[in-house]
N, C-alpha and C positions, 0 to 999 in steps of 0.2 A: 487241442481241438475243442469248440464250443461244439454244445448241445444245441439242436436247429429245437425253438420255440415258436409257436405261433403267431405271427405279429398281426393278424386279422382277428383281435378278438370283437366280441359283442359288445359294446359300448351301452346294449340297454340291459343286460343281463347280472342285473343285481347280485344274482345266487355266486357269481363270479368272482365276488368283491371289486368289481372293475365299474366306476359310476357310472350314469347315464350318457347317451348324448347330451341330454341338456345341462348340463352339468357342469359351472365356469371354471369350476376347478378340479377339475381332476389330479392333478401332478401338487395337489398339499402334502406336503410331509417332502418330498422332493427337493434337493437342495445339490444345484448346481454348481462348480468350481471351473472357469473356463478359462481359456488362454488364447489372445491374439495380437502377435507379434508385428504385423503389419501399421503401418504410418499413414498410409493412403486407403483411400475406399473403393478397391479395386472390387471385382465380380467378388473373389473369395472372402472379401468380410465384409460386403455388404451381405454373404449369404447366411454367414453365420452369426450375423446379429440379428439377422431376421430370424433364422431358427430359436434363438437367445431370448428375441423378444415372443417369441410364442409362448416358448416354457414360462416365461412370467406373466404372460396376459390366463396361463391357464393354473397357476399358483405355483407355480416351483420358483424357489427361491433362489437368486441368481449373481453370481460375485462372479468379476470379469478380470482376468490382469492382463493387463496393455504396455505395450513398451514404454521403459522408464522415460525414453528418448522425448520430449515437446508433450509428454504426461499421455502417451498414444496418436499425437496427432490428430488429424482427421477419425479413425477411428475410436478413437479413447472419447473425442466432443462426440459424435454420432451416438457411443453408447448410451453417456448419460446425459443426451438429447431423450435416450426413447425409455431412460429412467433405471437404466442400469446402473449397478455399483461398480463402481470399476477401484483398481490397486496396479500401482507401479511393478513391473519384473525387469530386471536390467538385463533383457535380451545383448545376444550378440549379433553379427551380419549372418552372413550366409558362409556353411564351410568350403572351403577352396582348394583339394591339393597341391594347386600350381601356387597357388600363394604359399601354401604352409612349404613347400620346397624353397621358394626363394626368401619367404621368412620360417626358419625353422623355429626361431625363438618364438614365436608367435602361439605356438601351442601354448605356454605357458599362462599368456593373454585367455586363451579360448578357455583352456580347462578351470581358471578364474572365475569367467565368465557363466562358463558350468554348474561350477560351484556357488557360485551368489543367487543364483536366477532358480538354482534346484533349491537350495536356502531358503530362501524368500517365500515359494510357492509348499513345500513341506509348512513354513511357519504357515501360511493364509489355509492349509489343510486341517490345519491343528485347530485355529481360530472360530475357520467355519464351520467345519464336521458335514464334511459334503458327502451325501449319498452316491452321487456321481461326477465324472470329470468330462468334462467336453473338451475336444482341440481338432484343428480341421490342416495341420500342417507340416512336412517334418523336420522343418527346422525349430518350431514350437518345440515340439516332443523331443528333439535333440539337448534341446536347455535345459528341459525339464527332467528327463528320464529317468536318473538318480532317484527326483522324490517319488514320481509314479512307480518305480519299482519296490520301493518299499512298503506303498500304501493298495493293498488288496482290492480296493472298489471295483465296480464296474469305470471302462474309460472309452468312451462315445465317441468315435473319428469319423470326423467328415471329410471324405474325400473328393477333392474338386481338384487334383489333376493327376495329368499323367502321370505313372510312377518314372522314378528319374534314372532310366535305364540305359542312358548314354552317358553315367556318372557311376564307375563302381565304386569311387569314395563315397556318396551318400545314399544308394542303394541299400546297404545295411542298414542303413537307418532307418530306410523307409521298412524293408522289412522286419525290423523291429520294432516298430508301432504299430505295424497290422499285428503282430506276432502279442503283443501286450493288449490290443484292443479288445472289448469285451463284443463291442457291436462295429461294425464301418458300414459305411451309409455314404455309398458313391452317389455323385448327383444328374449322373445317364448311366443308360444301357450301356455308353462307350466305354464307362470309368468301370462300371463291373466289370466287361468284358474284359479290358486289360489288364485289372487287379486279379483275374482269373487267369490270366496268361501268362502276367511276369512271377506270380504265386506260384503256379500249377495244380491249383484247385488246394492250398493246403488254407485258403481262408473264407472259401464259400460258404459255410455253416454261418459266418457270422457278417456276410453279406445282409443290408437291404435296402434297395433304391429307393430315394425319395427325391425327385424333384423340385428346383425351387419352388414355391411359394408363388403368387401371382404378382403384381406387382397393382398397386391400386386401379382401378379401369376406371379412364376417364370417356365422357363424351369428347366428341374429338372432329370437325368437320373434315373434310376433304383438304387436302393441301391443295398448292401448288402442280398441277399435271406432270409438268416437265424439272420437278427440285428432285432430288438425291440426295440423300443424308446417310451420313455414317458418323456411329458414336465408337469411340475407343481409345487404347493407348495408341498412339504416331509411332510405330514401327512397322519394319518389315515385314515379318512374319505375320501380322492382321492383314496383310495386302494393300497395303494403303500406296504404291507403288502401283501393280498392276490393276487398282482401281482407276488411278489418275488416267495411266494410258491409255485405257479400255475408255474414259472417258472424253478423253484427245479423240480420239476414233468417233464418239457416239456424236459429235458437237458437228461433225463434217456433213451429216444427214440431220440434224436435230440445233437448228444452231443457238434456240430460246432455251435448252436444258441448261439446267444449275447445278453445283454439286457442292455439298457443304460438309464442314466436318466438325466434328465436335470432338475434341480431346488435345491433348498434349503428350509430347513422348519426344525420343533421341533423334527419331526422323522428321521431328517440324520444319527445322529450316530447311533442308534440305528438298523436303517437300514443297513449302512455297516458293523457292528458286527454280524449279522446274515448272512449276504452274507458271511464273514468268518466261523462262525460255519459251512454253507451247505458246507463250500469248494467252492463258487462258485467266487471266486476272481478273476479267469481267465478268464471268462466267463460276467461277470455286472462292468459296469463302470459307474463313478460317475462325470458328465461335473459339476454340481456344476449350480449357477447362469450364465446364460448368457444374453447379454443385446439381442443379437440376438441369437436366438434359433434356427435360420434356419444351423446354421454354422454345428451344430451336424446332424439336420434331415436329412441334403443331403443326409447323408448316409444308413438310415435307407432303412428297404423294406415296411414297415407300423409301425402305430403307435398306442398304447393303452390308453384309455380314463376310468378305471375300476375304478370309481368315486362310491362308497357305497352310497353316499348322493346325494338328488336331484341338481342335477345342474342346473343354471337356463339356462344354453345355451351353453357353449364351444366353447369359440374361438379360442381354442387350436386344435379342430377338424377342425374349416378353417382354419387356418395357413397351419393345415398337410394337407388338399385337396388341398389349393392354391398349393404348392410346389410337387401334384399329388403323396400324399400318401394315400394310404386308411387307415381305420382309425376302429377298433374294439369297439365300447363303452358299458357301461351296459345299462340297461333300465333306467333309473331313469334320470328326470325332465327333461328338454329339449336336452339329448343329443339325442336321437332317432330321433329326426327333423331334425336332423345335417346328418344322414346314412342314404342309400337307402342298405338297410338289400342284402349283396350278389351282389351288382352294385357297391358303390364306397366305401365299407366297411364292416363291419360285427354288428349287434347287434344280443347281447347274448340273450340266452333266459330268462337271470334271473342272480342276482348279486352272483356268486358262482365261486368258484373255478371251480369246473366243466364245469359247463357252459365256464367259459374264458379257461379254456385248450380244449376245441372242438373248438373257434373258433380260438385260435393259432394254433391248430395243420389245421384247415380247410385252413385257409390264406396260412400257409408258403406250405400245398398244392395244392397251384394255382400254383406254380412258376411262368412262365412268362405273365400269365395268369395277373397277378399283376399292370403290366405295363397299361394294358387295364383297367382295375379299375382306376387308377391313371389319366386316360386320363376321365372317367365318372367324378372322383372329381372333375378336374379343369373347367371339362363343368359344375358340377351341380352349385357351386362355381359362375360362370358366368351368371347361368341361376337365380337362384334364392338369391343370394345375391352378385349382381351387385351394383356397385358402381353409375350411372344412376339411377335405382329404388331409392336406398337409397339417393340420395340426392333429388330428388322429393317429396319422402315423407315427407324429414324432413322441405320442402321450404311449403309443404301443411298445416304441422303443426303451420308455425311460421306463416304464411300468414293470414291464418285462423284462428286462435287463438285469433286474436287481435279482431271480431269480435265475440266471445265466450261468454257471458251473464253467470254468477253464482248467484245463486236465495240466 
């Protein structure tokens, strides 16, 4: 069990040893050791390089290991695009019972794999002499564990998803990295909620929510009335399915609406083969991967978030607020945090076709009304995940941490 500490302290309160607000450096002397295993720049590492780059825009000093794999990929160049250090880990894939059944020799590979990557990351510990560790994943901390069990620090989890409780092979893991964390820093009310559920309150004390970060706010005109835009991976489970058909239905009363998509995933082709079937090829367009996704949104009028599965947060829905789009989601996992239902968006009443054709045909009957929505987003955007809050909290975290006791 952690000691519950104050993460609101006085940022002007000298006597406290804790610097000012004005104060660009607070986190000196702070020195970061991080790990992200990811290749692509999906939500979860674009979120924690954003955190990454906070701690060194406010002076903590910051060494990143990325997969040995294309030297991180997209993520490893994004790093040190934003002036990160970064160092090779020769991660492995993901663990698989059904695979380790049909290849039993295979463990021999993983525990290998175990062993290089807990290696490597012990040597860059020794190297750097990091006051703390960051990792936000558990198959990171699976690689790694070995060396974090040996090394006493404080070790910083960011948590952005659901714990994997339809998996008893990797569940122990996950509860093993709560279980060694000094702080976990879920990124909604939803990801607390269920790390309080699958836990049973045995990791509350070292709970504390911090939401993403804002995402830069542009000025941004009025789209298109009748365009529809959705950003994300092409599968299933984001609804990219039960968008399309909800959108077959909306064309039949609306026949000038557009629908555009932005992403790539396992469900592309599949998905434009059906846009052909409905005839709708005039009508949905396909941007494909963009590194910047805003280049499409300009033009949108709002944007749909129709996620079947719980999502632990959508920063896909701040992007489209920052850029003063409203934004339609279903109920499920923390998108609903992300809306103020009828102010700077729309949540459904339930994850249904139906349901999402009331709240397209609702939206595209705001018309200018819309523009006033989009001026609510970029304020809620400002109000509640400002760039200022989030970096205080996360300077409370690291500051504080380091005094943190685990029994």
């Amino acid at each position: 069990m952690t000691r519950l500490i104050d993460m609101n302290p006085s940022f002007n309160d000298s006597s406290k040893g804790t610097p000012s607000h004005c104060d660009t450096t607070p986190l000196n002397g702070i020195r970061v050791l991080a790990a992200l295993n990811g290749l692509e720049l999906f939500g979860h590492e674009r979120e924690n390089l954003q955190v990454l780059e906070s701690l060194a825009s406010m002076g903590a000093e910051v060494l990143l290991g990325v997969n040995a794999l294309d030297d991180g990929g997209d993520v490893g160049r994004k790093a040190r695009q934003d002036g990160v250090e970064v160092f090779q880990l020769p991660f492995g894939n993901q663990w698989s019972w059904q695979w380790l059944r049909q290849y039993p020799l295979s463990v021999f590979e993983k525990a290998n794999q175990v062993i290089r990557c807990s290696s490597r990351f012990r040597q860059a510990i020794r190297d750097f002499k990091p006051t703390h560790i960051h990792l936000g994943s558990p198959l990171a901390y699976s690689f790694l564990a070995p060396a974090l069990w040996i090394w006493n620090g404080p070790l910083i989890y960011r948590i952005g998803d659901y714990p994997p409780v339809d998996s008893w092979f990797n569940l122990p893991i996950w509860r093993s990295a709560m279980k060694r964390a000094t702080r976990i820093i879920p990124i909604s009310d939803f990801i607390t909620r269920s790390i309080g559920e699958v836990g049973r309150g045995a990791f509350e004390r070292k709970i504390i929510r911090i939401y993403g970060t804002q995402p830069s706010l542009e000025m941004c005109l009025p789209g298109d009335p009748f365009t529809i835009g959705f950003v994300g991976r092409l599968t299933e489970n984001k609804g990219v399915f039960l968008l399309l058909e909800t959108f077959g239905t909306l064309v039949e009363s609306i026949p000038t609406a557009t629908l555009e998509f932005v992403g790539s995933g396992p469900a592309e082709e599949l998905l434009k083969r059906k846009v052909m079937e409905m005839r709708l090829d005039d009508r949905v367009r396909f941007h494909g991967y963009l590194q910047n996704p805003r280049e499409a949104m300009r033009n949108w009028s709002f944007q749909v978030v129709p996620s079947i599965w719980n999502e632990a947060l959508g920063m896909v829905v701040l992007e489209a607020k920052a850029l003063g789009k409203p934004v339609i989601v279903f109920p499920r996992g923390g998108l609903p945090e992300m809306v103020r239902h009828r102010v700077d968006g729309y949540v459904c009443r339930d994850s249904t076709t139906e349901a999402l054709l009331e709240a397209l045909q609702w939206m595209i009957a705001q018309g200018a009304k819309l523009s006033t929505m989009g001026i609510e987003a970029r304020s809620d955007i400002k109000t509640r995940f400002g760039e200022d809050g989030f970096r205080e909290q996360w300077a409370s975290v690291y500051l504080q941490s380091r005094s943190a006791v685990n029994d």
